[in-house]
Structures are given as structure tokens and as C-alpha cells.
LUMMIDREN-116618 format. One line per field, with one value per residue (C-alpha): residue in three letters; x, y, z; chain. Coordinates in nm, 2 decimals. Layout:
code: [ala;...]
xx: [X;...]
yy: [Y;...]
zz: [Z;...]
unit: [A;...]
This chain:
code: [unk;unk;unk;unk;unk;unk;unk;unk;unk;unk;unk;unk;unk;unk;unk;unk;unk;unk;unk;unk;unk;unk;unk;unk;unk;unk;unk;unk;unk;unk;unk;unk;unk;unk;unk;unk;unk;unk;unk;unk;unk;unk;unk;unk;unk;unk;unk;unk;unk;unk;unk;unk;unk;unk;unk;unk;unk;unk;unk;unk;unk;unk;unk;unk;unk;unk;unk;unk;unk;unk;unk;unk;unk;unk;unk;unk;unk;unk;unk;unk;unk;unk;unk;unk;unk;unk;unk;unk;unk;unk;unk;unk;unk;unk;unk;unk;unk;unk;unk;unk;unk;unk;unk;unk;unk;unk;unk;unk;unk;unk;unk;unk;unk;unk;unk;unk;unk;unk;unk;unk;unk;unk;unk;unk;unk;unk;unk;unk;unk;unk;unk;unk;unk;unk;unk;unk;unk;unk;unk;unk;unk;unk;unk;unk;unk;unk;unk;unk;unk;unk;unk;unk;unk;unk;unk;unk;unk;unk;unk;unk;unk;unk;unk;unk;unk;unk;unk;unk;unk;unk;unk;unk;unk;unk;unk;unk;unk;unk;unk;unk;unk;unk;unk;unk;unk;unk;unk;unk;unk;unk;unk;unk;unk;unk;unk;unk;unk;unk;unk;unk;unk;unk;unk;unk;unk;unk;unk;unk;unk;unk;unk;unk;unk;unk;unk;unk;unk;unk;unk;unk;unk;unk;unk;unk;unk;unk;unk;unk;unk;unk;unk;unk;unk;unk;unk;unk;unk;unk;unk;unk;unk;unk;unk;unk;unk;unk;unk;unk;unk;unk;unk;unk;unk;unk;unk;unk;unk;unk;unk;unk;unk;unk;unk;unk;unk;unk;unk;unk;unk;unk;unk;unk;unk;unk;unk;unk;unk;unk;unk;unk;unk;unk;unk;unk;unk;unk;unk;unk;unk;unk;unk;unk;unk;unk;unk;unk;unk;unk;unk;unk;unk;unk;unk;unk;unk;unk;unk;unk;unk;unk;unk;unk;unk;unk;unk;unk;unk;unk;unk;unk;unk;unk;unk;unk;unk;unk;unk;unk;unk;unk;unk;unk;unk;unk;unk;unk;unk;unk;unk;unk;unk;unk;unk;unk;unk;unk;unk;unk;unk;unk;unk;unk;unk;unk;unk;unk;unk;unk;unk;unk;unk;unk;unk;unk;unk;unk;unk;unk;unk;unk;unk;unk;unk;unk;unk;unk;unk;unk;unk;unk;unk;unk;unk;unk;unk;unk;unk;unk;unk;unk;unk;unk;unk;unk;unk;unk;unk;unk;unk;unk;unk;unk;unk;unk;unk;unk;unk;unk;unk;unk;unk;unk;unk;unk;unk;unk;unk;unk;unk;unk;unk;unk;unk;unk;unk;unk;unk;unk;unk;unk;unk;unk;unk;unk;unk;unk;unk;unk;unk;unk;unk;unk;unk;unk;unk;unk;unk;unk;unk;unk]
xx: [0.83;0.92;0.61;0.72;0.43;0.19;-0.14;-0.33;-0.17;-0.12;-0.48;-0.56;-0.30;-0.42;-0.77;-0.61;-0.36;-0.65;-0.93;-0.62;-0.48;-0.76;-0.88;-0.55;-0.63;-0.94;-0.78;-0.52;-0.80;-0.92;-0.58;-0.47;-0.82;-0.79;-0.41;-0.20;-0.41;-0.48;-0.71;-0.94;-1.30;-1.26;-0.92;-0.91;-0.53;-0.20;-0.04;-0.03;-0.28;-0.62;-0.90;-1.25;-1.56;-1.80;-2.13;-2.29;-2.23;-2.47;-2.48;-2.22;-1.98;-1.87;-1.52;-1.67;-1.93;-2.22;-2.15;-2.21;-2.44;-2.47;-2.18;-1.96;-1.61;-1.25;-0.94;-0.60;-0.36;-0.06;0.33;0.45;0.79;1.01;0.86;0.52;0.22;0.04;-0.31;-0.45;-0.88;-1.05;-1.28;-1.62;-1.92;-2.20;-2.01;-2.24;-2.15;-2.02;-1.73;-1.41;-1.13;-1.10;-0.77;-0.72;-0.45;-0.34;-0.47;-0.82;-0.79;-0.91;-0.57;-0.71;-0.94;-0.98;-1.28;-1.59;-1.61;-1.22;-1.07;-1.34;-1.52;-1.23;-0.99;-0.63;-0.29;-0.28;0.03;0.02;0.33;0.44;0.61;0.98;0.93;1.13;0.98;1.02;0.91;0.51;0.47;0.34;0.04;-0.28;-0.27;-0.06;-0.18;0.06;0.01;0.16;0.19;0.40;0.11;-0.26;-0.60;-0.78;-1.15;-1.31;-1.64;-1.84;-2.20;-2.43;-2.77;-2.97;-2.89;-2.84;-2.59;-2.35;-2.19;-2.08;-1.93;-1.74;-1.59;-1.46;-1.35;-1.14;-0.92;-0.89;-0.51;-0.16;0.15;0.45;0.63;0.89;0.70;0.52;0.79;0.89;1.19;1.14;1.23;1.10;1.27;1.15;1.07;1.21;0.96;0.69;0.65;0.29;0.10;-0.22;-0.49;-0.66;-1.01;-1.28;-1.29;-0.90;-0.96;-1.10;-0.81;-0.49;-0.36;-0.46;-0.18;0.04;-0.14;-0.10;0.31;0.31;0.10;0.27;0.60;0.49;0.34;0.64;0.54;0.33;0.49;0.17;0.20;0.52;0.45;0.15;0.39;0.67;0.34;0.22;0.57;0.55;0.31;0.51;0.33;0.46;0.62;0.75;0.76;0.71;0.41;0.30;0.00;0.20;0.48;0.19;0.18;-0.15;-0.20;-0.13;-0.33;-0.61;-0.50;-0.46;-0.80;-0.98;-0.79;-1.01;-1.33;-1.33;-1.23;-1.54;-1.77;-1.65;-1.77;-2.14;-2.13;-2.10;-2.30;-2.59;-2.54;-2.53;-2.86;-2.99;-2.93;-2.66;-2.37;-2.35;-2.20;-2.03;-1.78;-1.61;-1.45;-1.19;-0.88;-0.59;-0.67;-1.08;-1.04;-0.75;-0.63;-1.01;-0.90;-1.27;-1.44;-1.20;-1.26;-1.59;-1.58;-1.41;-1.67;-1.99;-1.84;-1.55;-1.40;-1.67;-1.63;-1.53;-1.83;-1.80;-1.78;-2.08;-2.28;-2.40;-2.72;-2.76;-3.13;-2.97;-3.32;-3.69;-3.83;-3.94;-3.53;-3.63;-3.36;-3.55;-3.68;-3.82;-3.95;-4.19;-4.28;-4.30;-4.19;-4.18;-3.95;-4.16;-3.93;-4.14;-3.88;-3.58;-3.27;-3.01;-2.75;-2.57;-2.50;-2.68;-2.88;-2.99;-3.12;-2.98;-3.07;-2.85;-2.91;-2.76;-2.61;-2.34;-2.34;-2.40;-2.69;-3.01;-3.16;-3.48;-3.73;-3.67;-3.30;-3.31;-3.12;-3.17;-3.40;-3.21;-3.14;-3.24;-3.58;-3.72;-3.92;-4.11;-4.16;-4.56;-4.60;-4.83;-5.05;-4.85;-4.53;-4.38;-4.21;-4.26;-4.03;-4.16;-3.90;-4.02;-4.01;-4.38;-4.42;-4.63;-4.95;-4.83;-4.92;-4.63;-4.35;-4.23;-4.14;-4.00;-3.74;-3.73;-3.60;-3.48;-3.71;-3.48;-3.27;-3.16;-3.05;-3.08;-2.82;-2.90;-2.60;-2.59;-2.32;-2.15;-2.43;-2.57;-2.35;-2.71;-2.72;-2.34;-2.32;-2.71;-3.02;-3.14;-3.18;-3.28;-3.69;-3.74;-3.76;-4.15;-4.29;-4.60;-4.76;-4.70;-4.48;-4.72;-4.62;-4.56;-4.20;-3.97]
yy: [0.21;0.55;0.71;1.04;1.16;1.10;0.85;1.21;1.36;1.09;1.05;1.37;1.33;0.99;1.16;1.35;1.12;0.87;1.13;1.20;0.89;0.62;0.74;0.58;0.32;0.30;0.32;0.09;-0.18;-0.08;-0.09;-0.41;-0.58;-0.45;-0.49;-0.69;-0.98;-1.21;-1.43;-1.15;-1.16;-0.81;-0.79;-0.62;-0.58;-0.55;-0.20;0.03;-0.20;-0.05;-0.32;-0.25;-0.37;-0.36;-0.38;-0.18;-0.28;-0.48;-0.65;-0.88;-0.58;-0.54;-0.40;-0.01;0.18;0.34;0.26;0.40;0.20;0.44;0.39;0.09;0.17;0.13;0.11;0.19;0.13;0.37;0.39;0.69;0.62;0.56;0.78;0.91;0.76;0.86;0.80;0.79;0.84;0.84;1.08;1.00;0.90;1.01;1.33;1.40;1.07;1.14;1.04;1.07;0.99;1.10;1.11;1.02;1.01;0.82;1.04;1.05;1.36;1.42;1.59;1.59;1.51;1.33;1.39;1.56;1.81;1.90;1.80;1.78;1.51;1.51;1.27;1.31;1.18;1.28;1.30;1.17;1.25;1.19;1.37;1.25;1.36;1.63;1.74;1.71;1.79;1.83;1.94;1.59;1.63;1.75;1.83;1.75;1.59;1.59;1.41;1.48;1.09;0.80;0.56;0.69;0.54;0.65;0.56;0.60;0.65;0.59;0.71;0.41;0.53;0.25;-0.12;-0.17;0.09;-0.17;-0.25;0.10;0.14;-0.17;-0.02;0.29;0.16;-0.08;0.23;0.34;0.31;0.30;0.31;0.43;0.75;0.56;0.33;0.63;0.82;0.47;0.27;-0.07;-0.10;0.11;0.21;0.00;0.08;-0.11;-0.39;-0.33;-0.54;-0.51;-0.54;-0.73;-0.49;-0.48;-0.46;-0.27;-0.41;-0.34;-0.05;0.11;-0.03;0.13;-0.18;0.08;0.29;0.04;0.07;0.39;0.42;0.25;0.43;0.74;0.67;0.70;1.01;1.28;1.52;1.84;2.20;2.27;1.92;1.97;2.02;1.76;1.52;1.59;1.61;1.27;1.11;1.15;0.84;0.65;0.78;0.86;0.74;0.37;0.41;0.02;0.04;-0.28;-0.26;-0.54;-0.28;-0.03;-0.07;-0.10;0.29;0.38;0.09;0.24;0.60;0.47;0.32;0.62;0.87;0.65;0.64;1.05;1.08;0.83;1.11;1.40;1.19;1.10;1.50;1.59;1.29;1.47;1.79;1.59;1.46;1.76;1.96;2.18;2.04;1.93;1.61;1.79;1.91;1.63;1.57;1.74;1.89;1.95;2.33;2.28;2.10;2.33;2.05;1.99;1.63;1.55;1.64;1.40;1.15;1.20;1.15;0.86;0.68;0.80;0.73;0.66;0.86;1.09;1.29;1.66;1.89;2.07;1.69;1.57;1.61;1.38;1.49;1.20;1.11;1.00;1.11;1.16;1.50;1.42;1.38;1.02;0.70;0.59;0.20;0.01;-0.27;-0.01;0.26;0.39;0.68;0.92;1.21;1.40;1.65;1.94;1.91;1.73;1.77;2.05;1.83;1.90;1.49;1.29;1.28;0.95;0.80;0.49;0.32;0.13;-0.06;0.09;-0.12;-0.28;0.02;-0.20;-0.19;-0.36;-0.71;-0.67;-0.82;-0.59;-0.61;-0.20;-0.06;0.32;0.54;0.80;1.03;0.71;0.63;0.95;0.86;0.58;0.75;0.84;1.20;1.41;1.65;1.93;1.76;1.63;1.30;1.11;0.88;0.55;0.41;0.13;-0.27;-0.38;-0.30;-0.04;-0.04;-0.19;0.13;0.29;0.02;0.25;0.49;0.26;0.24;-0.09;-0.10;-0.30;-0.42;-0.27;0.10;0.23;0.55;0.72;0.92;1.15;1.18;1.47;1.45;1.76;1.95;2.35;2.55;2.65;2.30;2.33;2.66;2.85;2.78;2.45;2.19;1.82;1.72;1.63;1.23;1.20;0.91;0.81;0.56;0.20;-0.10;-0.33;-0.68;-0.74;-0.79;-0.69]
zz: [2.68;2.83;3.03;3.22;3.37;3.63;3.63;3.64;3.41;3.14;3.14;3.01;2.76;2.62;2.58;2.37;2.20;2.13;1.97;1.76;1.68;1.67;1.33;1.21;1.31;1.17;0.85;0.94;0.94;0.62;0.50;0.59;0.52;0.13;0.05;0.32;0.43;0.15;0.33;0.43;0.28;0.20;0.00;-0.32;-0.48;-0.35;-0.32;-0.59;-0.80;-0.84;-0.78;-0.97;-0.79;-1.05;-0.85;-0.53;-0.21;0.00;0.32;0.29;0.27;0.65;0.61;0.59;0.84;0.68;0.34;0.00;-0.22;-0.54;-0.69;-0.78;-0.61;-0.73;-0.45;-0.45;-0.18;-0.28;-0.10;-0.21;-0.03;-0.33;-0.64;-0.70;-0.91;-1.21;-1.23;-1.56;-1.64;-1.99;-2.04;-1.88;-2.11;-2.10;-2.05;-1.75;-1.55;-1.24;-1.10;-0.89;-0.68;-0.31;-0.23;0.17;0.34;0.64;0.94;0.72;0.56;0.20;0.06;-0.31;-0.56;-0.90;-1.10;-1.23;-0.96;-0.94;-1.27;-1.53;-1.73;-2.01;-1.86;-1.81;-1.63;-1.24;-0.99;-0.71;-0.49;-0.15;0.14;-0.01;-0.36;-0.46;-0.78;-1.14;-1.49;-1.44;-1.78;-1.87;-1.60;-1.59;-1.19;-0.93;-0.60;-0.34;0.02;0.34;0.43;0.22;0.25;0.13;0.02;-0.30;-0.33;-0.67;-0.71;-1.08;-1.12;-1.23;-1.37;-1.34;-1.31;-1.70;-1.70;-1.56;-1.88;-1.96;-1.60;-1.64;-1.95;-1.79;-1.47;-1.72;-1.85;-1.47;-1.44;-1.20;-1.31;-1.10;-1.26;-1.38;-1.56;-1.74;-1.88;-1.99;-1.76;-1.74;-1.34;-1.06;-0.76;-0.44;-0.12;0.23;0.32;0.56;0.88;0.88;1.29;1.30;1.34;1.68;1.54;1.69;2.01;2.08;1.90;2.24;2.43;2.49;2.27;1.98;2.05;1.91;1.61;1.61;1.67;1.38;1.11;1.31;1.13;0.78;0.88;0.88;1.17;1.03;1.13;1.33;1.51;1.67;2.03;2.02;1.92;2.18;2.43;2.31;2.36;2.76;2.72;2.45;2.20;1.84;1.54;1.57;1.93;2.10;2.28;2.49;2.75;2.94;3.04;3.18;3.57;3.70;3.76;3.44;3.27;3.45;3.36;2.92;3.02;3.17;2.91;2.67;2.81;2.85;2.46;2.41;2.66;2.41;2.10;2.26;2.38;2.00;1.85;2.05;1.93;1.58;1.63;1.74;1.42;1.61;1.42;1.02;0.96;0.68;0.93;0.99;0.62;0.46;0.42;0.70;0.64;0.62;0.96;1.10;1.33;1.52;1.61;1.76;1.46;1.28;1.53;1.45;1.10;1.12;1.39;1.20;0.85;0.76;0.41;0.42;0.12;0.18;0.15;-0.18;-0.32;-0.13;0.20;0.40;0.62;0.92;1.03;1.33;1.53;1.45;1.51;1.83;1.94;1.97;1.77;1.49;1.57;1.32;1.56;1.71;1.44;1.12;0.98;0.68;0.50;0.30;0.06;-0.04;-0.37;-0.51;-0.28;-0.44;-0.62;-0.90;-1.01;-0.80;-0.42;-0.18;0.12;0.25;0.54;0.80;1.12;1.40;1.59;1.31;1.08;0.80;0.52;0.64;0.47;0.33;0.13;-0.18;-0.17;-0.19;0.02;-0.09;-0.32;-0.53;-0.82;-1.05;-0.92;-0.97;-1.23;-1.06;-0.71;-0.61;-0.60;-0.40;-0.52;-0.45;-0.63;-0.30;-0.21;0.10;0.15;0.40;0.57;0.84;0.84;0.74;0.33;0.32;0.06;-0.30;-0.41;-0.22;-0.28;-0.49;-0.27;0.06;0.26;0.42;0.78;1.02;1.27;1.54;1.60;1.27;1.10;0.76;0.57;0.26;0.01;-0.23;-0.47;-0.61;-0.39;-0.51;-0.20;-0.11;0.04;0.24;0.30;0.28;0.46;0.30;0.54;0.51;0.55;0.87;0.95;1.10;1.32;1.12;1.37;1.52;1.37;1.15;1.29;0.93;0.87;0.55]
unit: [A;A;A;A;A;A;A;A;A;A;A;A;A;A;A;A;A;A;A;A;A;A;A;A;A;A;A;A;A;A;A;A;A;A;A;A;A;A;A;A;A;A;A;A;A;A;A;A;A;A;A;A;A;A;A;A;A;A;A;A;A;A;A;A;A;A;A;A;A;A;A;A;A;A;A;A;A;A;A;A;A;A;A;A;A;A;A;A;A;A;A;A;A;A;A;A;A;A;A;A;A;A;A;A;A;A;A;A;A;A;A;A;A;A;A;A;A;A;A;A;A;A;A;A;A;A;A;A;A;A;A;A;A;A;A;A;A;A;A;A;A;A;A;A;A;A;A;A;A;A;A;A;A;A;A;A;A;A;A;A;A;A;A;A;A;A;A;A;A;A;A;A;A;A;A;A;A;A;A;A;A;A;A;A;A;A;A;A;A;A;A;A;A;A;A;A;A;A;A;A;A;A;A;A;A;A;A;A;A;A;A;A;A;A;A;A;A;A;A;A;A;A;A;A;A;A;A;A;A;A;A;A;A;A;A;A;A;A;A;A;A;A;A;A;A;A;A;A;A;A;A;A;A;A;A;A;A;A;A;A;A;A;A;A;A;A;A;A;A;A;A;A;A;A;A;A;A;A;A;A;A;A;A;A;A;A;A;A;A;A;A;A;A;A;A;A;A;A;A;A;A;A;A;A;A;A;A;A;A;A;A;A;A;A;A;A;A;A;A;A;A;A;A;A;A;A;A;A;A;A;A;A;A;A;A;A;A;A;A;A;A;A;A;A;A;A;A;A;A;A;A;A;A;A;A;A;A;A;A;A;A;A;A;A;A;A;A;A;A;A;A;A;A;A;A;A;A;A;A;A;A;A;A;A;A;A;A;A;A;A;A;A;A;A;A;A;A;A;A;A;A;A;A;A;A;A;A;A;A;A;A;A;A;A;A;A;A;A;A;A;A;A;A;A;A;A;A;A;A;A;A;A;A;A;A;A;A;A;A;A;A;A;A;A;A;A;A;A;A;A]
């Protein structure tokens, strides 16, 4: 390993080499949870297999942060190295069912999309193509989607109405299908790709240790090196840094261990600096998902994204207001106090809107007593409205009066947060004045529990 600058100086460059590399490996750990390791509780199918979960997640599902619960999810693991894939989607029905797939690729950004929003309700047969490909007859396509690394994640989303409606999702994510491009236009063998020596993941704990880099090294070299990226990379190198690159935290002296582990702890400060701002209204969580162009190469606000949820949709697909604080400034706590949203009317989406709730120490949905997780779109019709054609939402441990079950939001009895989704949101609600009802502290904990 190959480290040609000072202690000093390599600190600030691992600041900077981790808030742009440890979203990688983020993914990484999704990665290998959902297609490598066999044995892991949250495997779905091996690469370029899609894998249809037909429920909503829950508690038991730990392998992503601040899950969706609205819609059951399909996954595919692509490798673009050796020809592209087709993915194939029958028309939706009802013809206004949401759905899509969110194209990611490995440094987290949303390259394309798949759906109701960006291709239409009518089906069709998509391209997917990597950095290698070097085009063809597209003719046969209904849209292209082309990603700038060889390995990518797609996460499809299908709307379920209500919990009958499980049946009729079942049935369309059945005609969701992946077929390399050879086997479409019909040849019986595929070309294959070199075998991957796949790293164990470090995990979130050696995720905020300069181990991570070697993580990173390696995701790096199925990443060819964007034109804009250049001199970052050649930068990033003076600390071993960069695609393939062996990286061992045994071959750091102790100065520069303590430099790797410094350069970490300031890229941590940046993302508390920002998580305040966050919490203070100042900056829209929408900002952290995207495209490379939409995020024009703001590696903190990736970073970002990738801490407080992980494939957040880009903003034209959803938003993602974060009830990270109370209107007093103060973290939410269900073990001392309740509190309400009260939403003078229906949030501006064009398919669907929620509120889910999340513990905040693991990230995860919260237990409960109802099993709900969320109120949404679907439950509109059995929420308590006030006079005036509001909604209050409770969200706090005890269960409120039975008259309000409808409308709660069970919480854990400790720190928690709340984020509201709106799918295919009005641009008033991205780009206009809207802005999320205010979360209210309503009065002491009950020692009831939930």
C-alpha cells in the first residue's frame, strides 16, 4: 500500500475519500447480503435473477435503514460486464397501480427509471446496458437505460391497495422478467463474465473504520473513473485509495492509522453539521437522491442519503419529508411524550402518500401491538376527521382512545422518527411552497405501553 503524503495531509484527504466512498460500501452490504452470501437471512436470488417478495416489510427486515413498508419489493442484482439486460413488465392493472423500478447504481445514484412515472402504465421491454456496451439494434426496445458502473441494483416497487389486493400483485410481479440480451433476441448461450472474488463486508461497525477503504478499492474497480472524477481519483490514490488498490490497516504506521482514523471522524462532524440543518427544516431530504447530474458530484449529500436512507427514490419519483424533530427542535421520544401531525388536507401525491415510523437508534420499523407500522393512501377511508376535514395523526406508545385507533401511529417507548413518503408527488410538493404538517408534542407518555 503506497501512501505519499503526510499524517496531516492524508487526513484531510481520507475525509474526503470516505464521505465519497463509504456509500459504496453501504451498498456493498446490501449487495452481498441479497446475492452473494447464501446463508444470509436476507438473501433473495443470485445475480441477474429477479427475487419477488410478495409481502411488506416488517421488523424482521434488518438488511435496509428506514425502510419502505407500502409496497411489496422485487430485487435485481445485475453485472453488466459481459452484455446488457432486458427487462420485460406487463402492463399494470388496474391501469392506475403504481409501480416502478429505480435503477441504482453502485456509488448510489439513481441512473434510471422503470415505471409509471417514467415509462407508463402499458408495459414494455427495457435495456439495461453497462459502461462496456457498445450499442446495437434498439429498435426492439421501448427505452434504453444505460449505467455508468458494470454492477447495479434495481428495486421494484408495486403499489398494494389494501391487504386483499395481494393476489393481483402476486400476479404481476410474476410477469416481472430478466433475461440477458442474448437470450432475448433468442441464442441459446450467453457470454460470461470473469468470476468475482467477492470480500466479506465489514458491516457497520467496520464501516466507520479505515478497514472500509478496502471495501471500497474494491467496488472502485467496477466503477470506470467518470471524466469529472479524474483528479479526485489521482488525489485519493496518495492514500491507497482507488480501484482494486490492496488496502490493509495493518500496513498503516501508527501516525497514519490515527490520521485514516481522524480523516473519519471529521467526515462523521460534516454529516451531524448537515443532519441538524436537516432537522431544522433548512435542508430537504429530497436532496440527497438522484442522478449524477441532479447531485453534480455533492459527495456529502450522497453520503447523506445513503446514512438517513438508503435508495431513496429521486425526487420527481417520490419525497421523503423526515420528522426527525418536534416543533420545539426537540428528538421525538416516545418513552416521555406524545405527539400529533395534524394535516389541514391530504398530502399532494399523484399515486400514493405515508407515514411510517422507525425507532431511532436501529433504523428499523418499531413492534407494536397493532402490527401497523404506517397509515397511508389506503386508510383514508377509515381515519377520524375533524370538523374542518383535517387529519391528526397520534403517534406515541400508549393506544390512544378506541375512538382514535384509527388514526395511530404506534411508537416506540424510546427516541424515534417519522418519515412521510409521497409517491409520484404534485411538483408543488418538491419544488413550491408546500411543506410537511408540523410534528407537535401533545403531552406526557401514558405508562400504557403499545
Amino acid at each position: 500500500m503506497s501512501i505519499t503524503v503526510s499524517p496531516a495531509e492524508a487526513r484531510v484527504i481520507v475525509k474526503d475519500a470516505y464521505l465519497y466512498g463509504w456509500p459504496l460500501s453501504e451498498n456493498y452490504n446490501t449487495i452481498f447480503a441479497y446475492s452473494i452470501d447464501l446463508g444470509n437471512p436476507n438473501y433473495k436470488a443470485p445475480i441477474n435473477q429477479i427475487f419477488n417478495d410478495p409481502k411488506v416489510f416488517t421488523p424482521a427486515d434488518t438488511a435496509i435503514v428506514t425502510p419502505n413498508s407500502d409496497t411489496p419489493y422485487s430485487f435485481i442484482t445485475v453485472d453488466l460486464r459481459a452484455e446488457p439486460l432486458v427487462i420485460s413488465v406487463p402492463a399494470m392493472v388496474p391501469e392506475n397501480r403504481y409501480f416502478s423500478f429505480q435503477c441504482i447504481d453502485l456509488y448510489t445514484f439513481n441512473f434510471s427509471y422503470i415505471g409509471t412515472r417514467a415509462t407508463g402504465n402499458g408495459g414494455g421491454n427495457f435495456l439495461l446496458a453497462g459502461p462496456s456496451w457498445e450499442g446495437g439494434d434498439r429498435s426492439r426496445f421501448d427505452g434504453i437505460c444505460y449505467c455508468e458502473s458494470d454492477l447495479a441494483l434495481l428495486i421494484g416497487r408495486t403499489q398494494l391497495f389494501e391487504p386483499d389486493d395481494i393476489d393481483a400483485v402476486k400476479a404481476i410481479q410474476s410477469q416481472y422478467k430478466v433475461q440477458t440480451l442474448s437470450q432475448f433476441l433468442g441464442s441459446s448461450e450467453s457470454p460470461k463474465p470473469p468470476d468475482i472474488s467477492w470480500p466479506t463486508p465489514v458491516g457497520a461497525d467496520g464501516g466507520k473504520t479505515p478497514a472500509v477503504f478496502g471495501i471500497i478499492n474494491f467496488m472502485l474497480q467496477f466503477c470506470p473513473v467518470n471524466p469529472t472524477e479524474v483528479g479526485l481519483m489521482e488525489r485519493f490514490s496518495r492514500i491507497g485509495v482507488g480501484p482494486g488498490l490492496p488496502f490493509n490497516t495493518k500496513d498503516l504506521s501508527p501516525e497514519m492509522l490515527a490520521a485514516f482514523e481522524g480523516g473519519i471522524a471529521d467526515a462523521w462532524a460534516e454529516f451531524e453539521a448537515l443532519n441538524k440543518k436537516i432537522a431544522a427544516g433548512e435542508v430537504k431530504s429530497s436532496d440527497f437522491f438522484g442522478s449524477r447530474e441532479y447531485l453534480n458530484n455533492n459527495y456529502l449529500y450522497r453520503f447523506t442519503g445513503a446514512k438517513v436512507g438508503i435508495y431513496g427514490n429521486s425526487k420527481q419519483e417520490a419525497i421523503y419529508p423526515f420528522y426527525s424533530a418536534d416543533s420545539d427542535d426537540q428528538i421525538p421520544d416516545g418513552a416521555t411524550s406524545r405527539y400529533t401531525i395534524t394535516l389541514p388536507e391530504l398530502p399532494p401525491a399523484k399515486a400514493f402518500w405515508s407515514i411510517t415510523m422507525y425507532d431511532a437508534k436501529t433504523q428499523l420499523l418499531v413492534e407494536n401491538s397493532l402490527g401497523r407500522y404506517l397509515v397511508n393512501t389506503s386508510m383514508e377511508d377509515k381515519f377520524v376527521y375533524g370538523d374542518d376535514g383535517s387529519l391528526t395523526i397520534y403517534l406515541q406508545n400508549a393506544q390512544p382512545p378506541e375512538a382514535l385507533i384509527p388514526n395511530w401511529l404506534p411508537a416506540p417507548a424510546a427516541p424515534f422518527y417519522a418519515v412521510m413518503r409521497l409517491y409520484v408527488p404534485e411538483t408543488e410538493a418538491y419544488e413550491g411552497d408546500w411543506s410537511p404538517a408540523p410534528m407537535v408534542r401533545a403531552g406526557d407518555a401514558s405508562v400504557e405501553k403499545a
